[in-house]
C-alpha positions as CSV (number, residue, x, y, z in Angstrom):
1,X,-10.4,28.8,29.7
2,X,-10.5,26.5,33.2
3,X,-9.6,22.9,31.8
4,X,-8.3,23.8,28.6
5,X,-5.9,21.0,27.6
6,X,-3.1,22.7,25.5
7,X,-3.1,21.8,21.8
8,X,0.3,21.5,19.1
9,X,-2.3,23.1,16.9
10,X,-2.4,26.4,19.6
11,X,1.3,27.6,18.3
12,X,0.9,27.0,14.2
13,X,-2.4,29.0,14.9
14,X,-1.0,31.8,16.7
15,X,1.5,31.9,14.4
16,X,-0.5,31.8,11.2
17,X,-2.9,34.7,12.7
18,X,-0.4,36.8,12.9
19,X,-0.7,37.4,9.3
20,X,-3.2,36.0,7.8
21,X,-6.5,37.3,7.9
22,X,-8.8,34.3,7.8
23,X,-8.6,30.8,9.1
24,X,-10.5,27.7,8.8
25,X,-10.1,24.8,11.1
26,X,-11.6,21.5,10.3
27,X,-12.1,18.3,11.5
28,X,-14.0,15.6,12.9
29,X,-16.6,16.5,15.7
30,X,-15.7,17.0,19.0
31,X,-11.8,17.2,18.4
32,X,-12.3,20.8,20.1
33,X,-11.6,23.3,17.8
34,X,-14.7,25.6,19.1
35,X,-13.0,25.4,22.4
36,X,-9.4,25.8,20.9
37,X,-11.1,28.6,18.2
38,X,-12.9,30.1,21.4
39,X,-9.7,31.2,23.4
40,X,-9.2,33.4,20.4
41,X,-12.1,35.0,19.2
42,X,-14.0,38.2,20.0
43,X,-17.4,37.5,18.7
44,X,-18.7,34.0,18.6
45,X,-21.7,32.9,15.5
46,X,-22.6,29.8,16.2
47,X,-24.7,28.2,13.1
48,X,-25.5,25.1,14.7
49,X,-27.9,27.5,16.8
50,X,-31.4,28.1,15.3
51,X,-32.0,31.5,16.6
52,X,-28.5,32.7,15.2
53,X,-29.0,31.3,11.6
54,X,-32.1,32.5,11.2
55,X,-31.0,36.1,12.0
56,X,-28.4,35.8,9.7
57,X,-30.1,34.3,6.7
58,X,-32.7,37.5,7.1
59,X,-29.1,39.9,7.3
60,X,-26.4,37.5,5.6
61,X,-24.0,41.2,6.8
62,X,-24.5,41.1,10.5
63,X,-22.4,37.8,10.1
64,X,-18.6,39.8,10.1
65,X,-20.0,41.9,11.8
66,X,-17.8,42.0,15.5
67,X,-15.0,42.7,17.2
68,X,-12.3,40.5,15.2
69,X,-11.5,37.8,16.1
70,X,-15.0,36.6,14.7
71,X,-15.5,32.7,14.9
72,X,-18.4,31.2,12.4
73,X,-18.4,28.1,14.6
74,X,-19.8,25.0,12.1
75,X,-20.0,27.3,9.0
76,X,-20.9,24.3,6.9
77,X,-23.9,24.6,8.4
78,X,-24.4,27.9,6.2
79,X,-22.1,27.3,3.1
80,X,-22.6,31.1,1.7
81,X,-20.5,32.0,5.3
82,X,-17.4,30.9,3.2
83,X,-18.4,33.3,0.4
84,X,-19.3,36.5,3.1
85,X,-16.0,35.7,5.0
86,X,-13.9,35.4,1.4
87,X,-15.6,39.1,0.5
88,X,-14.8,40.6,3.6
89,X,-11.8,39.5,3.4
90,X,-11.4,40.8,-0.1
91,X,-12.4,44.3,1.6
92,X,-10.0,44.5,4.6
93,X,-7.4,41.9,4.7
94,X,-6.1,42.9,8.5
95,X,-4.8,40.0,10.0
96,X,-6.6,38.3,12.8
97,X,-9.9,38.5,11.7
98,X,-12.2,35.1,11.3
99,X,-11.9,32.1,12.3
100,X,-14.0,29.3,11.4
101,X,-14.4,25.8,12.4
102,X,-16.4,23.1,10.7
103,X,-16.9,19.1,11.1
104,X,-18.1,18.3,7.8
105,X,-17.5,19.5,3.9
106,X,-20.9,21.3,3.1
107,X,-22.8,19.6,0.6
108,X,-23.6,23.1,-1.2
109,X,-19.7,23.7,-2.0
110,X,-19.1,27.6,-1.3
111,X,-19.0,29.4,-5.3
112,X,-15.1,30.0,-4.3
113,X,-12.4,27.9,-2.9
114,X,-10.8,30.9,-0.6
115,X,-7.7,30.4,-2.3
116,X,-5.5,33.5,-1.0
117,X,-8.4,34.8,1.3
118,X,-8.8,31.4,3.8
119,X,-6.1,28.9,4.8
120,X,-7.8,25.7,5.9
121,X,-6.1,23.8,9.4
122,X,-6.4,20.1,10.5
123,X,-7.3,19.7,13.9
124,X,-6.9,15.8,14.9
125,X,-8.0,13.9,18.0
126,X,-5.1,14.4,20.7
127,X,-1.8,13.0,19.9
128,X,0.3,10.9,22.5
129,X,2.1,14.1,23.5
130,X,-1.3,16.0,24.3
131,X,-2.4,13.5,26.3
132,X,0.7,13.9,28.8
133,X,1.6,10.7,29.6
134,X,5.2,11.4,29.8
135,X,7.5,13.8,29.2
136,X,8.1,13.9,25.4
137,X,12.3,14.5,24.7
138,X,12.2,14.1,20.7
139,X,10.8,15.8,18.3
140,X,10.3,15.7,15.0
141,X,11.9,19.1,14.1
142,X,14.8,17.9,15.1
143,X,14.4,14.1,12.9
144,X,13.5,16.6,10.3
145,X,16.2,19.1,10.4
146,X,18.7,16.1,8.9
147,X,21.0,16.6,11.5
148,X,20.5,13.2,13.0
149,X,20.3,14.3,16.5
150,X,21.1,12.4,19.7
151,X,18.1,10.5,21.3
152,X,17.8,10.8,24.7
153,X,15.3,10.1,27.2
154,X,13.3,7.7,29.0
155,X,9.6,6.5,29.7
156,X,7.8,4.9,32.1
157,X,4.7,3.9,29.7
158,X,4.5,0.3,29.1
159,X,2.3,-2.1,26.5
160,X,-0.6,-1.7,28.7
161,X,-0.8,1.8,29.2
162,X,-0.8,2.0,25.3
163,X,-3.3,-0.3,25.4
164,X,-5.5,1.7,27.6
165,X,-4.7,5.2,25.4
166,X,-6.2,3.4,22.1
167,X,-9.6,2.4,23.9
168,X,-9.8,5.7,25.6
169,X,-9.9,7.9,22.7
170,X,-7.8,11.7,21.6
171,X,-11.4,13.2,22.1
172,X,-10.4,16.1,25.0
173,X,-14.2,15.6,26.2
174,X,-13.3,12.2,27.3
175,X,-10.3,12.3,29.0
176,X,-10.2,11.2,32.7
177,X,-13.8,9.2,32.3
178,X,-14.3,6.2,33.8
179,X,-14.2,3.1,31.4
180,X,-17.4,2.9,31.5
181,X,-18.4,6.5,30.5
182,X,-16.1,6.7,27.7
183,X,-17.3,3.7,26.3
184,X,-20.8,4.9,26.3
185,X,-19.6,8.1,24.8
186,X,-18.4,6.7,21.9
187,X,-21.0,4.5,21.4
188,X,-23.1,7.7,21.3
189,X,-20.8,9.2,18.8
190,X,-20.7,6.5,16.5
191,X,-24.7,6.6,16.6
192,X,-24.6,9.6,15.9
193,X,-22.8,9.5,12.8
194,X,-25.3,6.7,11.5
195,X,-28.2,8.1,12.4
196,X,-27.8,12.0,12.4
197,X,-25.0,13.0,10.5
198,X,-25.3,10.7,7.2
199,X,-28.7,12.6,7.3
200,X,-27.3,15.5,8.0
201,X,-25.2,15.8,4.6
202,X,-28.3,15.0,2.4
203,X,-27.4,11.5,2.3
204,X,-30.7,8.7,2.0
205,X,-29.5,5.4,4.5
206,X,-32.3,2.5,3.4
207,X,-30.1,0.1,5.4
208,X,-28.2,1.5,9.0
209,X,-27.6,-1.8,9.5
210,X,-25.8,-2.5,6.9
211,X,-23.9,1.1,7.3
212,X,-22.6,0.1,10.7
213,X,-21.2,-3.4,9.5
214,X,-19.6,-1.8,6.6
215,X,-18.0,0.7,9.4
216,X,-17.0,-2.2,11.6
217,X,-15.3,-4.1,8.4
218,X,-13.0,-0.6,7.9
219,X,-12.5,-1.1,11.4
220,X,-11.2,-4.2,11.2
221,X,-9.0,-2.8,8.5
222,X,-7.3,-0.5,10.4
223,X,-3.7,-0.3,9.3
224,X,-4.1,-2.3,5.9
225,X,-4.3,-1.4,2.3
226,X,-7.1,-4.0,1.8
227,X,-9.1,-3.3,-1.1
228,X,-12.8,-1.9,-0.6
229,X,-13.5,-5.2,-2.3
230,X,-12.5,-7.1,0.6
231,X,-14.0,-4.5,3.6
232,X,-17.3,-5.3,1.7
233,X,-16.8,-8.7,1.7
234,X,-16.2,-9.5,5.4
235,X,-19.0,-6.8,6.1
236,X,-21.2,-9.4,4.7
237,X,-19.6,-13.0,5.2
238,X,-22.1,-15.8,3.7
239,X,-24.0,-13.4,2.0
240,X,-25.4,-14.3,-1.3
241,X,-26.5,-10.1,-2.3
242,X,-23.0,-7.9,-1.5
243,X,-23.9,-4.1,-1.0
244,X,-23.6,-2.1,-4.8
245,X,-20.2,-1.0,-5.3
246,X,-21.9,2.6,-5.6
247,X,-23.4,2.1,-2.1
248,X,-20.2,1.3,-0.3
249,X,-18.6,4.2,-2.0
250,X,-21.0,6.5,-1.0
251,X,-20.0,5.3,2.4
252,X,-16.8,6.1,2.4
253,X,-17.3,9.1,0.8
254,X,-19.7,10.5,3.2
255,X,-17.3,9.1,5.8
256,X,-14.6,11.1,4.5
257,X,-16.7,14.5,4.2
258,X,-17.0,14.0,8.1
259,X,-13.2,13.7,8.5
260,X,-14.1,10.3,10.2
261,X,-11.8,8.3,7.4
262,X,-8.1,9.7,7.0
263,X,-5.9,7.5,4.8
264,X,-2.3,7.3,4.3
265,X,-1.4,8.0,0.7
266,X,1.3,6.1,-0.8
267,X,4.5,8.1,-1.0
268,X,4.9,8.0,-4.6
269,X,8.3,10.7,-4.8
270,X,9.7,12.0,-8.2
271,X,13.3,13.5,-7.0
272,X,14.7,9.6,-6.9
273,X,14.8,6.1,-8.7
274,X,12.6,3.9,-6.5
275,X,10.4,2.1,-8.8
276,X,7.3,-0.3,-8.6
277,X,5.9,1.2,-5.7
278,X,2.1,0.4,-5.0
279,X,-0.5,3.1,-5.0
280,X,-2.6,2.1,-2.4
281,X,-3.8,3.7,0.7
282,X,-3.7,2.3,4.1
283,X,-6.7,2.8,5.9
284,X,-7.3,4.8,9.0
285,X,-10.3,5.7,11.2
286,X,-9.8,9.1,12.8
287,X,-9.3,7.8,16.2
288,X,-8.3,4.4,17.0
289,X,-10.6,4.3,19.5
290,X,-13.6,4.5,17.1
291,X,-12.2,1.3,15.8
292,X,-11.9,-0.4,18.5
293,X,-15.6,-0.1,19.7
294,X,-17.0,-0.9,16.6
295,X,-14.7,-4.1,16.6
296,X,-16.1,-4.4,20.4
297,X,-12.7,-4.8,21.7
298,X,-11.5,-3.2,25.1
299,X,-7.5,-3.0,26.6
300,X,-7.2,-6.0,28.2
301,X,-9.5,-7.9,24.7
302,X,-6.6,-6.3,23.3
303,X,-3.5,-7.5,25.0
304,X,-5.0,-10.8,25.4
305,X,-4.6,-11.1,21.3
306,X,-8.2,-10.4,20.7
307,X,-9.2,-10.3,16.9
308,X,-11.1,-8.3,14.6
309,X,-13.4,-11.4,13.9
310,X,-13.3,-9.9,10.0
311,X,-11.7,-11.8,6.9
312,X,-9.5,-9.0,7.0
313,X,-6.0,-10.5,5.6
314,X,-3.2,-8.4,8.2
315,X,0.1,-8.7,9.5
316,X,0.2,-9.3,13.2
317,X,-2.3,-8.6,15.6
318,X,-5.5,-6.2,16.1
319,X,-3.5,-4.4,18.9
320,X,-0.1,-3.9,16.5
321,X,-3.0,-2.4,13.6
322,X,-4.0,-0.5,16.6
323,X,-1.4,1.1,17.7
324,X,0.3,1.6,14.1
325,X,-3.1,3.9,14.2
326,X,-2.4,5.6,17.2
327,X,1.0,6.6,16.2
328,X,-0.3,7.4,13.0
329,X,-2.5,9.9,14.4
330,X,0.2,11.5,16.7
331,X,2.8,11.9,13.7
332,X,0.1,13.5,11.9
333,X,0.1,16.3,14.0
334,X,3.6,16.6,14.8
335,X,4.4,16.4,11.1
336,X,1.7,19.6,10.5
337,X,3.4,21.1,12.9
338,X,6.5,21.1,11.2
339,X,5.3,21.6,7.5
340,X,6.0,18.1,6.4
341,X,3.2,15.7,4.6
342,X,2.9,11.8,6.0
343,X,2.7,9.0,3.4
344,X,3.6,4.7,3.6
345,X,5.8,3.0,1.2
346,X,5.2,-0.4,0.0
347,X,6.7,-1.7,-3.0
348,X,4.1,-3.6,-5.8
349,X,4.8,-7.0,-4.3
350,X,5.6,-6.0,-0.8
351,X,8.5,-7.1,-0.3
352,X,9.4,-3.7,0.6
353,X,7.3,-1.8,3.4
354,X,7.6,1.4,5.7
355,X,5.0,2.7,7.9
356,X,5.6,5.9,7.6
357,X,7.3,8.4,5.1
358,X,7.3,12.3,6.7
359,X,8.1,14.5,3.7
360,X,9.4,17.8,3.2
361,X,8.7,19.9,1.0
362,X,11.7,20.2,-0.7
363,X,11.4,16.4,-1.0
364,X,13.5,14.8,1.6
365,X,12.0,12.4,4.1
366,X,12.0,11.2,7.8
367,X,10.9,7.3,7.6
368,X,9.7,6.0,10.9
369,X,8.7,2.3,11.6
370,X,5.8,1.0,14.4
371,X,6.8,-1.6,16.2
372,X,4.7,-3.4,18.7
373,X,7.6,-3.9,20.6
374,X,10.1,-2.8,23.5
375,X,13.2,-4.1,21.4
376,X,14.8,-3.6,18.0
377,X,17.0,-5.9,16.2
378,X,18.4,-6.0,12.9
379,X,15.3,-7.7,10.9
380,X,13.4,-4.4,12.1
381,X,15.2,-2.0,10.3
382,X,16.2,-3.9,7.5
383,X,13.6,-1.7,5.1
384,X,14.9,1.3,6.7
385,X,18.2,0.2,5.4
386,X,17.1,-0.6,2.4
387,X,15.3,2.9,2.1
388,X,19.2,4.6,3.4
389,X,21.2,2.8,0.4
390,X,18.4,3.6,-2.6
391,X,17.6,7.7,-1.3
392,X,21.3,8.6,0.1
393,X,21.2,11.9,1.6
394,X,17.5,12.3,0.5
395,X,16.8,9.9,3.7
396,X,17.4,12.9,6.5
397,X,16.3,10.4,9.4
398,X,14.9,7.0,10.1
399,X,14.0,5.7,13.4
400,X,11.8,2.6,14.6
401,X,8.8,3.6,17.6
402,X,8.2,1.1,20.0
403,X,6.5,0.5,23.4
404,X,10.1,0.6,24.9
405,X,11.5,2.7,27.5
406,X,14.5,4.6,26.1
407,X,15.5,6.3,23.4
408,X,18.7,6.2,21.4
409,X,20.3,5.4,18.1
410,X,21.8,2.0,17.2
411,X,25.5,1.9,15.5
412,X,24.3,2.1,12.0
413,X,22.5,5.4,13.0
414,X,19.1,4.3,12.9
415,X,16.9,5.9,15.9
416,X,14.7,4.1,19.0
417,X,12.2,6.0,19.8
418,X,9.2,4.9,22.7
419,X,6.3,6.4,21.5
420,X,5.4,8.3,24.6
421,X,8.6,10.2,24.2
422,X,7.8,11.1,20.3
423,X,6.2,14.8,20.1
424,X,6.5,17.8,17.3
């Protein structure tokens, strides 16, 4: 397909089809799974279309019916798709046969979960690596492995150009836009989310108003563990009447079923003896760049020291939450890639924090600090040490990301790592 931008997600998938006979791939809109699910498929059912749905509801069959592969393209549009794909399945389980994508859980939940017929995929906005901006040279295999490889390589991307990559979005549809355009097209997408897709899930919004500020106080958020208390608060400074607890919840809820809101969990492992670690999430939009327009903040806003204008307590500055976010996003996806789950670790009081805790499954963990920063000195890695002496050989890697331009370890073995040279 002309202008296809290669996806980490294209090898797991190839792989995966090569035995399994359904897949689903979910996430937020416009992340391009039709166009990634498209390259693969046969026969294309497209549910968002009128004219196909109605054809199907009258001969629910015809729908996997096709030359495999077969993609149901927004199935949550139709939740009994899941239910004619799981019994086909159940029928013939030849590899390569569906593929679905979806942008939102269904409201009507499908009467089985799929377990053993459908493996669900995470497709993300693009990570740093995606986006080609340099040439990645390590990879989180490797950090992974426990080998403690040698970092190498070096990058020409600087604070600004970071900068510029958290305005201008991981959506593939916007890449290379003017400024201006890409502005306006995620201005459009945010509207849309108020004002179509809330409806969209069955969900009554008395106040849009009040919807968007709440939105723009999670924004503001970005890269906290700031309780939902305090997001409702500063979405309504000096006012006397506070959205219901039940209202705000239903926000995030609906956000969630939209894949618009992906936290970090808190790493909370079993195989060692750390104790008293807190159990909150951090909070993360699903592209940075969402953030930052509702905040109304642009690259140079940013590197300037712009703020959220929130009562949103936070470390640093907007731009450090901001890119914490962006390299939160790009982990995620080379940690899928590689089997491994991403958490955080913070201790109760926080004293102790780490940005990120990649996780086998076995149990052993990559930690990785974000680092607004082109150097690294002893007081950044001084959790990371900490983290080394408590886990021992359960610690496989640790490395700090910064906006620096080469990578290598430091003599106690921790790793340097620019962020443009980070990939699966």
């Amino acid at each position: 397909m002309e202008g296809y931008i290669p996806r980490i997600l294209d090898t797991e998938l190839d792989e995966l089809l090569t035995g399994l006979p359904a897949i689903s791939i979910e996430g937020p809109r416009a992340v391009g799974k039709t166009e990634t699910a498209t390259r693969r498929a046969k026969t294309v059912r497209r549910l968002d279309d009128a004219r196909t749905t109605e054809i199907i509801r009258a001969e629910p069959e015809r729908l996997t019916l096709g030359k495999p592969p077969i993609l149901i393209d927004e199935w949550q549009r139709m939740p009994t798709s899941w239910d004619l794909v799981r019994r086909a399945v159940d029928r013939d389980r030849t590899p390569a046969r569906f593929l679905l994508t979806g942008s939102a859980a269904p409201t009507a939940a499908p009467t089985h979960s799929g377990a053993g017929r459908i493996v669900t995929v995470r497709m993300r906005p693009m990570s740093l690596a995606e986006r080609g901006i340099s040439e990645p040279t390590v990879n989180i295999s490797g950090l992974l492995s426990g080998q403690r490889p040698r970092l190498e390589g070096a990058s020409q991307v600087r604070l600004g150009d970071y900068a510029a990559e958290i305005v201008n979005s991981g959506f593939p549809a916007l890449r290379g836009n003017p400024e201006r355009l890409c502005r306006a097209e995620l201005d459009g997408y945010i509207h849309r989310i108020i004002d179509h897709d809330f409806d969209d899930l069955g969900l009554r919004i008395r106040d849009r108003d009040s919807l968007r500020r709440w939105m723009t106080a999670y924004a503001a958020a970005t890269s906290t563990s700031a309780s939902f208390a305090t997001i409702r608060d500063a979405a309504t400074p000096g006012e006397p009447d506070k959205p219901a607890r039940s209202t705000t919840i239903s926000y995030r809820a609906a956000l969630e079923q939209l894949w618009m809101i992906e936290e970090i969990p808190a790493w909370l492992p079993t195989r060692n003896r750390l104790r008293r670690l807190a159990a909150s999430p951090v909070h993360q939009l699903a592209d940075p760049a969402l953030a930052a327009r509702l905040l109304g903040v642009g690259a140079e806003a940013l590197l300037e020291g712009a703020d959220s204008g929130r009562s949103i307590p936070r470390d640093g500055t907007l731009l450090g939450a901001l890119f914490e976010s962006l390299l939160t996003l790009s982990v995620r996806v080379y940690a899928q890639a590689n089997e491994a789950r991403v958490a955080h670790l913070r201790t109760r009081g926080g004293e102790r924090e780490i940005d990120l805790i990649l996780e086998r499954a076995d149990g052993r963990v990559v930690a990785l600090e974000v680092k607004l920063s082109a150097t690294v000195d002893d007081e950044d890695v001084r959790h990371l040490r900490w983290l080394a002496d408590r886990l021992g050989p359960d610690l496989l890697d640790a490395a700090v990301i910064t906006t620096g331009s080469e990578a290598y370890r430091r003599n106690d073995g921790i790793g340097v790592i620019p962020a443009a040279l980070l990939t699966a």
